[in-house]
VOMIMI-856514 format. One record per residue (C-alpha): x, y, z; residue number from 1; residue in three letters; chain. Coordinates in steps of 0.02 Angstrom, whole numbers. Example, Ala and Ser with C-alpha at 12.3 -4.5 7.8 and 13.67 -1.06 7.14 Angstrom:
SITE       xx       yy       zz     k     r   c
SITE      615     -225      390     1   Ala   A
SITE      684      -53      357     2   Ser   A
# end
This chain:
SITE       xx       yy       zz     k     r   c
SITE     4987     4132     2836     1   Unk   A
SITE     5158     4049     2881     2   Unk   A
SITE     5226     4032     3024     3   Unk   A
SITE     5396     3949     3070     4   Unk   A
SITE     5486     3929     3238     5   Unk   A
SITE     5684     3978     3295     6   Unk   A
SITE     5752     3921     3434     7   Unk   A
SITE     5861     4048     3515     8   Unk   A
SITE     5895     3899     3640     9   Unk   A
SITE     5824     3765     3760    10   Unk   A
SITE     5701     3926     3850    11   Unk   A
SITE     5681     4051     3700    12   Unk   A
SITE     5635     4035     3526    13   Unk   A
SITE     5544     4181     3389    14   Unk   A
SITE     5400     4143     3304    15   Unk   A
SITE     5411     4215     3101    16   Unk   A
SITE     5233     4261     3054    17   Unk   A
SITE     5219     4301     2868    18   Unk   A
SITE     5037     4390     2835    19   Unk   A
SITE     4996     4366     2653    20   Unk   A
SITE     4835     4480     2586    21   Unk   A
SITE     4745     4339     2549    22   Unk   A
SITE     4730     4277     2751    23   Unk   A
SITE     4642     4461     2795    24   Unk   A
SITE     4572     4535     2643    25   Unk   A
SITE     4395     4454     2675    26   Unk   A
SITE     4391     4470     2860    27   Unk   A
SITE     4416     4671     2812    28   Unk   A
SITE     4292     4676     2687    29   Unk   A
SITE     4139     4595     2759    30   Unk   A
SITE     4177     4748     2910    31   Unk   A
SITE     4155     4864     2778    32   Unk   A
SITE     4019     4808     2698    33   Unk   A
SITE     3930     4767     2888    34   Unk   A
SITE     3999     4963     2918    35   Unk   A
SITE     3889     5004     2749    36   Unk   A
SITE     3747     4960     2816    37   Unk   A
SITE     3730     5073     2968    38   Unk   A
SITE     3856     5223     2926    39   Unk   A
SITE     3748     5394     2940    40   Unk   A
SITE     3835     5529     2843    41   Unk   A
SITE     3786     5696     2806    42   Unk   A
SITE     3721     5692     2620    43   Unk   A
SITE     3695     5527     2617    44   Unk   A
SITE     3532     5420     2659    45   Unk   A
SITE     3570     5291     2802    46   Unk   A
SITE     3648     5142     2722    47   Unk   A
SITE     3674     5216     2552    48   Unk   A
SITE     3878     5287     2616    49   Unk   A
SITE     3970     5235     2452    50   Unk   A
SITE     4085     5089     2497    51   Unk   A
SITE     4228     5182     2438    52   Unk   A
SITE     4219     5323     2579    53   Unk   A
SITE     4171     5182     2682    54   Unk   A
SITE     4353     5100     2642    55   Unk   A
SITE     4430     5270     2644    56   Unk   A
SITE     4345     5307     2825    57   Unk   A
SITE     4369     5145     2916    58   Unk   A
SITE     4503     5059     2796    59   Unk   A
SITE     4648     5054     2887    60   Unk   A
SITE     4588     5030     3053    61   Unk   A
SITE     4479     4867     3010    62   Unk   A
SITE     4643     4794     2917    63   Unk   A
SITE     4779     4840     3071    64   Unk   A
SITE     4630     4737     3175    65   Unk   A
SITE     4582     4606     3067    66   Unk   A
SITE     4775     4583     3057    67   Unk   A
SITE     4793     4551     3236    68   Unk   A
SITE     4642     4452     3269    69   Unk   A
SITE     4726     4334     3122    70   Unk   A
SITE     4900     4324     3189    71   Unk   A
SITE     4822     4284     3387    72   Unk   A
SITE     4725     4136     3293    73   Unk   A
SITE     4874     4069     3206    74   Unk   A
SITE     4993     4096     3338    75   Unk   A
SITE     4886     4009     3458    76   Unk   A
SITE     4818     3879     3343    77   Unk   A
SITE     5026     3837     3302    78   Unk   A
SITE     5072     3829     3479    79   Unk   A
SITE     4928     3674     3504    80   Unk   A
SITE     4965     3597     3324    81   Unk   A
SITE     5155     3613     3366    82   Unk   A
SITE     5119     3559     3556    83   Unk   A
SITE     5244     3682     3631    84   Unk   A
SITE     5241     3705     3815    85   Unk   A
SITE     5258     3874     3817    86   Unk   A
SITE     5282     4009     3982    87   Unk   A
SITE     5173     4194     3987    88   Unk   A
SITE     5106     4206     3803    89   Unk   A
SITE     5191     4264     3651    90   Unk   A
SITE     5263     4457     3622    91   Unk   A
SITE     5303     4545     3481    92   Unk   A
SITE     5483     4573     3470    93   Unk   A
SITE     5545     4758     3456    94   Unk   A
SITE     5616     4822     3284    95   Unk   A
SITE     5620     4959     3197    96   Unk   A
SITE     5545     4913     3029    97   Unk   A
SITE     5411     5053     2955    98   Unk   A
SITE     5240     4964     2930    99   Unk   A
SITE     5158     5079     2784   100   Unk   A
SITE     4985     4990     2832   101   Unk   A
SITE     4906     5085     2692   102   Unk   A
SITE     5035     5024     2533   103   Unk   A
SITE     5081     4880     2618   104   Unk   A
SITE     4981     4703     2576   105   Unk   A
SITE     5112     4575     2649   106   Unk   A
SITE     5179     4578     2803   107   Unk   A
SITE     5318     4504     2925   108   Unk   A
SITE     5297     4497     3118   109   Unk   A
SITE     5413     4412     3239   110   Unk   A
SITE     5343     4361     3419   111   Unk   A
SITE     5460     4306     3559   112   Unk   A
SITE     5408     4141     3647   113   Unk   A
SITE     5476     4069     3821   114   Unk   A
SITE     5480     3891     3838   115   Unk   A
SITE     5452     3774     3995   116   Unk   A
SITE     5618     3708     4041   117   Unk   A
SITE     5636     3516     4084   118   Unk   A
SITE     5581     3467     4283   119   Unk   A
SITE     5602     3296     4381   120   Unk   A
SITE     5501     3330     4533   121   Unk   A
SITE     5535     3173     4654   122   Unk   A
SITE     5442     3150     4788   123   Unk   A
SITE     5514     2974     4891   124   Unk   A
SITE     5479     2927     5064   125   Unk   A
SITE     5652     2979     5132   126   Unk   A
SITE     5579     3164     5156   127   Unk   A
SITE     5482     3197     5309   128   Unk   A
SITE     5349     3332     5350   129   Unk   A
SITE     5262     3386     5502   130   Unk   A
SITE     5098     3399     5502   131   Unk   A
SITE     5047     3514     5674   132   Unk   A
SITE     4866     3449     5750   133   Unk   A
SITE     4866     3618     5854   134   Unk   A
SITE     4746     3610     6018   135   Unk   A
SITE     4655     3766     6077   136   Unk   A
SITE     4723     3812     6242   137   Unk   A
SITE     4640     3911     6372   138   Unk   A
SITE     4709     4072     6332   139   Unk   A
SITE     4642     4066     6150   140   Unk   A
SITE     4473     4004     6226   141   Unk   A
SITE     4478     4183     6348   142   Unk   A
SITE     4535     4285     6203   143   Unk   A
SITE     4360     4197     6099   144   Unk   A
SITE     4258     4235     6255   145   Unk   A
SITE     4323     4428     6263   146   Unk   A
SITE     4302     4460     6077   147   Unk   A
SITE     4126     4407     6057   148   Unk   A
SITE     4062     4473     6247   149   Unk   A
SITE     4132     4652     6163   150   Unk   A
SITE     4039     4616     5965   151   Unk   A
SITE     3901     4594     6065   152   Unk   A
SITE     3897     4724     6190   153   Unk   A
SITE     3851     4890     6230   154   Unk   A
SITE     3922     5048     6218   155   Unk   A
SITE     3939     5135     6393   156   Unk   A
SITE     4039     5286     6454   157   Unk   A
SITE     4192     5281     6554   158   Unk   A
SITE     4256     5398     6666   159   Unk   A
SITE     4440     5426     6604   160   Unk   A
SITE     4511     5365     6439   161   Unk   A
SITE     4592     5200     6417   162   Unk   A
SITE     4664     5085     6286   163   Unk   A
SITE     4517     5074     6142   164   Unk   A
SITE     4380     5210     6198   165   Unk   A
SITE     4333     5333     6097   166   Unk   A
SITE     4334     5501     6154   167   Unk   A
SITE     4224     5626     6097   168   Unk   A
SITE     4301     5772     6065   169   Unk   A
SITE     4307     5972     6038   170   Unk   A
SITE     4427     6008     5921   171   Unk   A
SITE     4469     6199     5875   172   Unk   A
SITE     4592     6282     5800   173   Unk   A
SITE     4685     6409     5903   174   Unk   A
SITE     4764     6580     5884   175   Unk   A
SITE     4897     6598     6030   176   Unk   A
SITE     4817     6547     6166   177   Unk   A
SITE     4635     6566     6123   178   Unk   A
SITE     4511     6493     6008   179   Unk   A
SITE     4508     6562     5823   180   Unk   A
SITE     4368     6653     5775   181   Unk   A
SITE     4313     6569     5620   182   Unk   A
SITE     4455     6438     5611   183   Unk   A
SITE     4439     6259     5593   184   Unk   A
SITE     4315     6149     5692   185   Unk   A
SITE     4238     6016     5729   186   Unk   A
SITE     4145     5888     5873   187   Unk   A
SITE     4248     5723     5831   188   Unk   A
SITE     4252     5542     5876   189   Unk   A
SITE     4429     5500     5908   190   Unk   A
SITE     4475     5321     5918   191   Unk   A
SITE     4627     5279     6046   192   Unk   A
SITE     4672     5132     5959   193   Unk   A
SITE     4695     5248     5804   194   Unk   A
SITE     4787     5402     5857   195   Unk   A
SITE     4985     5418     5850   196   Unk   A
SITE     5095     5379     6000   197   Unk   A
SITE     5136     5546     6027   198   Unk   A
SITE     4952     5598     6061   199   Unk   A
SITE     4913     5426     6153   200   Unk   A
SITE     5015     5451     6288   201   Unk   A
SITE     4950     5600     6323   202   Unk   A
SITE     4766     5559     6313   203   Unk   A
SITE     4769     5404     6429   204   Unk   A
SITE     4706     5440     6588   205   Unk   A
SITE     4598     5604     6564   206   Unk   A
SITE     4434     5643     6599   207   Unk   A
SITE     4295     5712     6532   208   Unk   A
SITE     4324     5925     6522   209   Unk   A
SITE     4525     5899     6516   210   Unk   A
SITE     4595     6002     6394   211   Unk   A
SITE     4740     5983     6274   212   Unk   A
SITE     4835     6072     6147   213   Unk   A
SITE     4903     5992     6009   214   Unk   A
SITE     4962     5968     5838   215   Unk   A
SITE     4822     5937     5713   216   Unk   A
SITE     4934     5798     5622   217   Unk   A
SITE     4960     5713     5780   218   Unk   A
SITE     4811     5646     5802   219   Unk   A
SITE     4796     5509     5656   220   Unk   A
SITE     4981     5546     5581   221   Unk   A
SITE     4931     5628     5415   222   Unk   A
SITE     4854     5800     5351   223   Unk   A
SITE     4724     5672     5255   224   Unk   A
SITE     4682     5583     5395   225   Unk   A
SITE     4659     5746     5484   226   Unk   A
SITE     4559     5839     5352   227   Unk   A
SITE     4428     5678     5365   228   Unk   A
SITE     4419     5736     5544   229   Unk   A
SITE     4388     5894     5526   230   Unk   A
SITE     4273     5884     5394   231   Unk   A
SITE     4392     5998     5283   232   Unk   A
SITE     4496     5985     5150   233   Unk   A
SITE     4697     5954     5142   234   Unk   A
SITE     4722     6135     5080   235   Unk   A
SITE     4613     6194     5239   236   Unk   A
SITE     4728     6096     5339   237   Unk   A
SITE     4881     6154     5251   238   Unk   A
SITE     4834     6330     5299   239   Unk   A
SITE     4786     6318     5462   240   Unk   A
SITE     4901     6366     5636   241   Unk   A
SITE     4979     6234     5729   242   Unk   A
SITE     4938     6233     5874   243   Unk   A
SITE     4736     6156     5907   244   Unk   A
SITE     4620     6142     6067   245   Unk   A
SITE     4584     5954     6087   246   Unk   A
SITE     4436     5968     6245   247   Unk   A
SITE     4387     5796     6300   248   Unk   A
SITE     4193     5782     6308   249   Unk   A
SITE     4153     5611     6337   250   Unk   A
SITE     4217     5443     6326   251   Unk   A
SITE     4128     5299     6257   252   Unk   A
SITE     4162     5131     6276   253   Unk   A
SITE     4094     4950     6243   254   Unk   A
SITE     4051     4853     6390   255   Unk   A
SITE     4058     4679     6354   256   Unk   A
SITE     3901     4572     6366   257   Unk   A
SITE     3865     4469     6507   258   Unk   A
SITE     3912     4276     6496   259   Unk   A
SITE     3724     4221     6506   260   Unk   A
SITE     3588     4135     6424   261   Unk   A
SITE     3539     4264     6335   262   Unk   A
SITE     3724     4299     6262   263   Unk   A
SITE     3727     4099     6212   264   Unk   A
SITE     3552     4104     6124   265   Unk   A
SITE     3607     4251     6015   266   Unk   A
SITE     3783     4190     5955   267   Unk   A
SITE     3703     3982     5940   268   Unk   A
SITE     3521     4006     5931   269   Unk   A
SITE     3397     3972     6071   270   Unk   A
SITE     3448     3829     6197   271   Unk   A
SITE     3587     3801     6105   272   Unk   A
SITE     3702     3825     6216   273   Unk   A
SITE     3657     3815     6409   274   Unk   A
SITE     3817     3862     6526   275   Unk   A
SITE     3996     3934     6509   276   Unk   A
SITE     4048     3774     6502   277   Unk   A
SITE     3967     3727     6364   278   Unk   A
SITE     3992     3897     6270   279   Unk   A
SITE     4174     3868     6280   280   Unk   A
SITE     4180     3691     6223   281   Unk   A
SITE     4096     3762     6069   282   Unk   A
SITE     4201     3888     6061   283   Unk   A
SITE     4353     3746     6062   284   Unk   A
SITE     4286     3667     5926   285   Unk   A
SITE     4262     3820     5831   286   Unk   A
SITE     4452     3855     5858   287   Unk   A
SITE     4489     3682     5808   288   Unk   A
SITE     4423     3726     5642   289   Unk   A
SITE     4521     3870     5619   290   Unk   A
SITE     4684     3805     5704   291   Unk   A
SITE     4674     3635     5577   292   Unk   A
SITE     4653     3783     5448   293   Unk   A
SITE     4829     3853     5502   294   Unk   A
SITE     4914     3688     5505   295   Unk   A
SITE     4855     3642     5343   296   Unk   A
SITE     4958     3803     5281   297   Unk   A
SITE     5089     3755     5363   298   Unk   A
SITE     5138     3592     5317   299   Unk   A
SITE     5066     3660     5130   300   Unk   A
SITE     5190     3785     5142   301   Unk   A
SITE     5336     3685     5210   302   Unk   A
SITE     5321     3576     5049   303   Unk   A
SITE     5320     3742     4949   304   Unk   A
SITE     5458     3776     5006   305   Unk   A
SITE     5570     3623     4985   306   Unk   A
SITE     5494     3587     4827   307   Unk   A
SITE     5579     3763     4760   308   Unk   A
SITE     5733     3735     4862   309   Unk   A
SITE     5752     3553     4795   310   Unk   A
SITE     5669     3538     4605   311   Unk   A
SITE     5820     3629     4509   312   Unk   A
SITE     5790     3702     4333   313   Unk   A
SITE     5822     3884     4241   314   Unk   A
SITE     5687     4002     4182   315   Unk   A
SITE     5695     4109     4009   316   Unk   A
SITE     5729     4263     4150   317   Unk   A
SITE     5728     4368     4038   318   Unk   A
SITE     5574     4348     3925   319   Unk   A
SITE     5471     4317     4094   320   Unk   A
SITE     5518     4507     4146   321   Unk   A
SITE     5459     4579     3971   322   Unk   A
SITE     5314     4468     4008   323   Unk   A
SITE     5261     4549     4164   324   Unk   A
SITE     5303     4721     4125   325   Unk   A
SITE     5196     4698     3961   326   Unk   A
SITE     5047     4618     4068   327   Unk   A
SITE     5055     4714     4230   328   Unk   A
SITE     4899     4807     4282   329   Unk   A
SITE     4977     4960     4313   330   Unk   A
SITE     5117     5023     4190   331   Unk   A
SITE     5294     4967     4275   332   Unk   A
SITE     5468     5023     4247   333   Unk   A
SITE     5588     4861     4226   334   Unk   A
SITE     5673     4936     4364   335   Unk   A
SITE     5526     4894     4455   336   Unk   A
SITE     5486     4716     4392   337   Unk   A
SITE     5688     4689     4416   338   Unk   A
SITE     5650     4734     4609   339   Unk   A
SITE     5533     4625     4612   340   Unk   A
SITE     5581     4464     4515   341   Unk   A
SITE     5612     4345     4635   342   Unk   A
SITE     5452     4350     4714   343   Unk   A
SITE     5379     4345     4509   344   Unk   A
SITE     5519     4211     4469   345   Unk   A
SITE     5453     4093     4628   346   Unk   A
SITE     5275     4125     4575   347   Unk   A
SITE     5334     4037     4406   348   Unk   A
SITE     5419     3918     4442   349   Unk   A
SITE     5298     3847     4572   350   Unk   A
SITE     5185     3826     4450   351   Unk   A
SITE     5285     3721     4326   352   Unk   A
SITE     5315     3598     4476   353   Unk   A
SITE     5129     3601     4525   354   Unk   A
SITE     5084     3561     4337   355   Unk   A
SITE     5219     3436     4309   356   Unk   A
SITE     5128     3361     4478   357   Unk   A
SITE     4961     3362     4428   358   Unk   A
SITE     5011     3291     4229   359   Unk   A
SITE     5102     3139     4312   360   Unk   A
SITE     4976     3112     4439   361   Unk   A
SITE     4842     3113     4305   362   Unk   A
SITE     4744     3243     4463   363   Unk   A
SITE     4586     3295     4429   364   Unk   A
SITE     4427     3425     4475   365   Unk   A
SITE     4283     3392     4451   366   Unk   A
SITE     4138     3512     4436   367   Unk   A
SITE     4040     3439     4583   368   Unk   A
SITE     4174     3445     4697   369   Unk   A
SITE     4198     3638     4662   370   Unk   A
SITE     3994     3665     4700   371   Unk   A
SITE     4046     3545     4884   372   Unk   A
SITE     4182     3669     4903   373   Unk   A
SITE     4092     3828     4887   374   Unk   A
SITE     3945     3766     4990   375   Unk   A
SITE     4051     3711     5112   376   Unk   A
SITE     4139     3878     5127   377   Unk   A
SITE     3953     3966     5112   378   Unk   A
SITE     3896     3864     5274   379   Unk   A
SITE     4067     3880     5370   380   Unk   A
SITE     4042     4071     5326   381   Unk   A
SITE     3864     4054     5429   382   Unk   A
SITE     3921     3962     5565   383   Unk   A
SITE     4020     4088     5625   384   Unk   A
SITE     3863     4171     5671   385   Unk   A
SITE     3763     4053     5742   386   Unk   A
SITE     3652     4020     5569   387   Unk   A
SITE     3629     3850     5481   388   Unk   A
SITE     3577     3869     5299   389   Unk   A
SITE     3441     3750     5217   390   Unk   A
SITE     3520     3632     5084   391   Unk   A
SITE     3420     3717     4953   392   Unk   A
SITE     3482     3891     4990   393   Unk   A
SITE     3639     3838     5004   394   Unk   A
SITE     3647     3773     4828   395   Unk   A
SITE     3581     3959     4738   396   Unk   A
SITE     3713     4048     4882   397   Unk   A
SITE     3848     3921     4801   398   Unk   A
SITE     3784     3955     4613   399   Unk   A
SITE     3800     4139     4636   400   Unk   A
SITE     3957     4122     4688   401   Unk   A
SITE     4017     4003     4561   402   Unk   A
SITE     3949     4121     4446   403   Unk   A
SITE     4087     4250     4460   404   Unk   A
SITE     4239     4157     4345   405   Unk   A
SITE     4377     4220     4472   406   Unk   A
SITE     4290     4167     4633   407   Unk   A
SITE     4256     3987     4522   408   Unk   A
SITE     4448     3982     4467   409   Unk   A
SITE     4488     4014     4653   410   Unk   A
SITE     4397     3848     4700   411   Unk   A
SITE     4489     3762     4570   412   Unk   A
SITE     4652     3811     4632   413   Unk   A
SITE     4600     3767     4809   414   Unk   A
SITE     4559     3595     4774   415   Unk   A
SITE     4707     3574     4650   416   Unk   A
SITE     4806     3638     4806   417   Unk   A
SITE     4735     3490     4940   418   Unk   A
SITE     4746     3353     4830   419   Unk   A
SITE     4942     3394     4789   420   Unk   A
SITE     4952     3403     4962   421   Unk   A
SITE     4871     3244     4987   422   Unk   A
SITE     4997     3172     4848   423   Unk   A
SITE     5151     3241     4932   424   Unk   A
SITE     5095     3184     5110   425   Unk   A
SITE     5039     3001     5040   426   Unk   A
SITE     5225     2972     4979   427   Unk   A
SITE     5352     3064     5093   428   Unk   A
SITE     5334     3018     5283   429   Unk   A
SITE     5203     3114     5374   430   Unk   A
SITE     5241     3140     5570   431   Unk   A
SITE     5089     3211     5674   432   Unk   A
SITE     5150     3312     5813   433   Unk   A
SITE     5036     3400     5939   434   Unk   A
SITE     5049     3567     5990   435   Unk   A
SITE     4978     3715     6078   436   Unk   A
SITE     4919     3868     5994   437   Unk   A
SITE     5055     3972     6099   438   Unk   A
SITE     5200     3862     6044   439   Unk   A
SITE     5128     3856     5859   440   Unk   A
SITE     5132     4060     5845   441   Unk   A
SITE     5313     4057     5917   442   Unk   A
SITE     5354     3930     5785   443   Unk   A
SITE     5261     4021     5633   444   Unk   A
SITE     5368     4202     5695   445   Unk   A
SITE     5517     4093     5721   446   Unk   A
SITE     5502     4028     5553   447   Unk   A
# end
């Protein structure tokens, strides 16, 4: 196997991979001869295939593989030897030579490579950031109080519809003015928060018995949407008339719990909590957690953002877009990753100035801080509803969790995340400013 390296220019260079018999030729035999072993072939006894219709059978397939699986291991292994700090990973290059991978024992490959440009990320005390300490104000504190009094209340019945009943409803299809004998129908729950704004203004305010006519696509906006309704399917829709009977028959509605004791004792635990005064401090300083949360991603985000505005260096743009069409999930035109590059080309280069960061910095993870991390995010998880976790459950909850490599490499990326953020803030001015949660959202939509 040799490989050599040419450099288009400073961001692209081609890998020439020469594949000699002698780097494969084993690999492929000891497949055959494993192959051997277990082939069952009519006229044969298990095991007993002759190696040459083995060869003949499973030839070139094991040699196009074994191929491969040598090139990724050189490639790789030359790119660590060779300490290149390469982008993406490496392609093959399109050409139109004929690879006759039954004649042919030698063979020449050629693998595009993008390089990581050059970055100076400075980060000097001249540059200020704010970091927003946000304070629950009483409006949040009301909007806490409504949304948990309605999770934990009731459902009632109300005697004309308003914003977010449901109405239960008779649904039928019609023929002129009457009901179709045999059409489509069905008893449905209809939410009002749901429906189009066509057919909301026209059910607020009725009652029970009040009839409407209507369009069946009107209700949820889509024949989909409408065939889930009905039970049906899209082609049922399709076919039907019009015009539909929509008879209100009731109207449910959650009534919100009572502020009480027994409210407090379900969302804290018993005695807990012990007065509305109380219930809403805790309720402040569950906000607090959240609202730190939000200025955290804020100020994390400001720095984002000047550190792309203000750390200047190229990409190889082109290499990156064969890169992500080649990778995507889904197949993508280059149209489509074209559309899209910017977003892609931030992604990128974010990620060169958070490595350069973390190389210079000599930052670190360590395994025991991901397992804090997790549990912490376990218990938080909890506390929303009013459970504490014993220490020792909490460490199998974090190890099944830590368990699952993406949910693991999310962790990681967290806590590489906070401690650039603690690097940034320790050596450009931090200002603290505090703010209500009001002024904060008309910042963040400002922004």
């Amino acid at each position: 196997m040799n490989i050599t390296q040419e450099n288009v220019d400073a961001l692209n260079a081609v890998l020439n991979v020469e594949v000699e018999e002698k780097d494969y030729a084993e690999k492929v035999n000891q497949f055959l001869k494993k192959q051997q072993k277990t082939a069952a072939l009519q006229g044969f006894r298990p095991g007993k295939v002759p190696f040459g219709l083995i060869k003949k059978m499973y030839g070139v397939n094991a040699k196009v593989e074994e191929i491969q699986k040598v090139i990724n291991e050189s490639i790789f292994k030359y790119i660590e030897d060779e300490k290149l700090d390469v982008l993406g990973q490496p392609l093959p290059k399109e050409d139109d030579q004929q690879i006759d991978w039954n004649a042919q024992k030698d063979f020449k490959f050629q693998y595009e490579l993008g390089l990581s440009p050059e970055i100076n990320v400075k980060l000097t005390a001249s540059k200020k950031f704010t970091s927003y300490d946000i304070k629950p104000d009483e409006n949040l504190i009301d909007k806490y109080v409504e949304e948990i009094t309605m999770r934990y209340g009731a459902v009632g019945t109300g005697d004309e519809v308003e914003e977010k009943d449901i109405v239960v409803a008779d649904i039928a299809e019609l023929e002129g003015e009457e009901v179709k004998d045999g059409g489509l129908s069905k008893l449905a729950n209809v939410s009002t928060e749901r429906v189009t704004d066509t057919l909301k203004k026209k059910l607020l305010g009725l009652k029970p018995d009040s009839e409407l006519k209507v369009k069946i696509i009107d209700v949820y906006g889509t024949i989909a949407e409408a065939a889930k309704l009905l039970d049906c399917t899209e082609e049922a829709i399709e076919a039907a008339g019009d015009d539909f009977q929509f008879k209100v028959v009731s109207i449910s509605r959650m009534q919100p719990a009572e502020l009480n004791q027994e409210l407090f004792d379900k969302v804290y635990g018993d005695g807990s909590v012990k007065s509305v005064e109380d219930f809403r401090a805790k309720l402040a300083d569950e906000a607090k957690g959240m609202l730190d949360g939000q200025g955290k991603s804020k100020l994390r985000n400001d720095i984002v953002e000047y550190l792309l505005d203000s750390v200047k260096f190229d990409l190889p743009d082109s290499f990156l877009k064969k890169f992500i069409q080649a990778t995507a999930k889904e197949p993508v035109t280059m149209e489509q990753v074209e559309a899209d590059y910017d977003q892609h080309s931030s992604t990128f280069r974010w990620q060169l100035i958070e490595n350069k960061l973390i190389q210079e910095n000599d930052i670190k993870v360590e395994e025991s801080e991901v397992k804090d991390k997790a549990k912490e995010m376990i218990a938080a998880n909890f506390k929303q509803f009013g459970q504490e976790v014993p220490a020792e459950e909490l460490d199998n909850y974090a190890a099944t969790v830590l368990a699952k490599q993406e949910e693991r490499q999310k962790m990681y990326n967290e806590l590489y995340s906070d401690k650039i953020l603690d690097l940034v803030s320790s050596k450009c001015k931090l200002e603290s400013k505090e703010i209500t949660y009001d002024e904060f959202v008309k910042l963040a939509a400002k922004k």
